[in-house]
N, C-alpha and C positions, 0 to 999 in steps of 0.2 A: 775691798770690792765696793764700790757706788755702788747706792740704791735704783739709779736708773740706767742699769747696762741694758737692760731689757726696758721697751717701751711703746712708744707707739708716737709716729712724725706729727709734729704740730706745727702751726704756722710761724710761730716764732722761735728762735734758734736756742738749742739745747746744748748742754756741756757735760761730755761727760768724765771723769775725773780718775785715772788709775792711778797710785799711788807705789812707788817700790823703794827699796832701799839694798843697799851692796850686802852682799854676802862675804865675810871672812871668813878664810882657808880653817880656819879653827874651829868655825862652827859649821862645815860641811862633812856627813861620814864618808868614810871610806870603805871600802873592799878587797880584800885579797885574796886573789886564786891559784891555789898552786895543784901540780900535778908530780904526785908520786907513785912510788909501786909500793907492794906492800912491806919491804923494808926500810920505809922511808928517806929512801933514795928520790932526788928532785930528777925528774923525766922531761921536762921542759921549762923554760922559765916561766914565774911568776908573772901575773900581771894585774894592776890596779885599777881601781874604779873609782871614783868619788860623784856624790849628790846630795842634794839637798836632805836633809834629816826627814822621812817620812815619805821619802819617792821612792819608787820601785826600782831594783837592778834586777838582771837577768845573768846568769853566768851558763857557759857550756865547757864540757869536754873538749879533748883534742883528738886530732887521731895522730896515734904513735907509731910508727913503723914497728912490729913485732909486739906490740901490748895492745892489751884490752880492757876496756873500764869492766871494772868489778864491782863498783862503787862512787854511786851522787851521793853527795850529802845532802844535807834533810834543808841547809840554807843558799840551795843552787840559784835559788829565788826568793825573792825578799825586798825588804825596805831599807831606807840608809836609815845611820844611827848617829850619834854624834860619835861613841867610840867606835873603834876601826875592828873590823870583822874577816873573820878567815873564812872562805871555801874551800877542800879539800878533795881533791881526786882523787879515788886509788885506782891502777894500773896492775896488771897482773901480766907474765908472760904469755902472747898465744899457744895452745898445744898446736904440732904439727900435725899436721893431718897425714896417716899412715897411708900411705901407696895402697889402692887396692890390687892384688893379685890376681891375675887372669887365671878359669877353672880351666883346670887340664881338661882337656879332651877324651871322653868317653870311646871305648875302647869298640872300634865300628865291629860288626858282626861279619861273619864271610858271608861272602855273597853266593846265596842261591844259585847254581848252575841252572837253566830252564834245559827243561824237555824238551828233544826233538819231536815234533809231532809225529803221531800215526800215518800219515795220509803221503807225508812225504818218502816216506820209506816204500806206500806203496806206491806212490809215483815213480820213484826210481826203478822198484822189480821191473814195472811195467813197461816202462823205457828199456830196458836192458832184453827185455825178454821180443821186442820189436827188432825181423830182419828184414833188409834191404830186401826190395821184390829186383831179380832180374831182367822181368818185364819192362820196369821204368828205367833203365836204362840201354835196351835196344828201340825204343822208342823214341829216346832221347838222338840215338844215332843213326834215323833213319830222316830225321828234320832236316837238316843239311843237306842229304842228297835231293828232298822233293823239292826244298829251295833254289838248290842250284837246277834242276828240270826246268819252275816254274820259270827262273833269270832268262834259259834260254828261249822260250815260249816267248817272254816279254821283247825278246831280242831277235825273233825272226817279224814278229809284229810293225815291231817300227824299223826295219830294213824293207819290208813291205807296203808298207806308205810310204816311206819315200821312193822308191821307185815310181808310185802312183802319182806325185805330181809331177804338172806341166812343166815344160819348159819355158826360157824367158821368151825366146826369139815364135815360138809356139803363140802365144799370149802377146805381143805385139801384132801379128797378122791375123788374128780374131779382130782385135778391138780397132785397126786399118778397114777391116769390111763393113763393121758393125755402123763405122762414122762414115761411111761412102752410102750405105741405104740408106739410110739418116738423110744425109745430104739430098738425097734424089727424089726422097718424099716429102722434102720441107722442098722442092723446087716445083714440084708438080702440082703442090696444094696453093702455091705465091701464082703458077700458071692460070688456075682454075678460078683462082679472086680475081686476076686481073681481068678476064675472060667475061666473068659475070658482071664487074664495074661496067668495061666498055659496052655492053646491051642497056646496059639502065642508062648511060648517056642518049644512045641511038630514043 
């Protein structure tokens, strides 16, 4: 690492100088991770890691169709080394999860019959104990006949006004006289103007 990675601009031109060299396969660590169950059966395949001796790796879990981690190891995270290093998973089968059962159904009670009330029992005597008045029905059969009386009443009435009006030929010879007076006082009043004009000439 140069001494002036860090600094401050100055007017004439600075250099700054990084320095590296290759890495050989031999001197970088390695990582291996594998995934088993607890009978050391392999549940997926292996996979490898390599870095530089003293850089961090990071490893995870998988997810397994029907297993469950029961078990990180203590080196899931870590630094490389130059010798090569194992991670190990264990895996365990999931339990099923048991069906819950629906509770039977509590055993309903009989249902209360309700009371008829009081009031309506004596509604009923009382209804039962009511008879028809015979009264209201010769009353009922005497409506008809003052109706058909009053029809005729109505029906001598207006056969009686019409007898009462005029006739047409009646009412022509009125209203013939009415227009001939008319005429004979509008003659005799045009007489009497003309009468007084001719004196105001004289």
């Amino acid at each position: 690492m140069p001494l002036n990675h860090k600094g401050v601009f100055q007017e004439e031109a600075q250099e700054v100088l990084y320095l590296y060299e290759t890495i050989r396969d031999e001197e970088q660590g390695t990582v291996v991770v594998k995934h088993q169950d607890l009978e050391g059966r392999q549940l997926a395949g292996e996979s490898r890691m390599s870095g530089v001796p003293g850089s961090n790796y990071e490893t995870s879990a998988q997810l397994i169709n029907g297993y469950r981690v029961v078990h990180t190891p203590a080196n899931a995270l870590g630094t490389f080394a130059l010798e090569e290093q194992t991670v190990i998973y264990l895996y365990d089968l999931e339990e099923p999860t048991e069906p819950i059962e629906p509770e039977e159904p509590t055993e309903s009670e009989t249902p209360i019959t309700p009371k008829e009330p009081e009031d309506s029992e004596k509604h009923s005597e009382s209804t039962e104990s009511i008879e028809p008045d015979e009264s209201h029905g010769k009353i009922g059969r005497t409506e008809p006949e003052q109706s058909k009386e009053s029809g005729k009443s109505t029906n001598t009435t207006v056969s009686s006004k019409k007898a009462n009006l005029p006739r047409t030929g009646e009412f022509l010879d009125r209203s013939l006289k009415y227009n001939g007076i008319l005429l004979i006082i509008i003659l005799m009043c045009m007489g009497t103007i003309s009468k007084f004009e001719k004196r105001k000439h004289r």
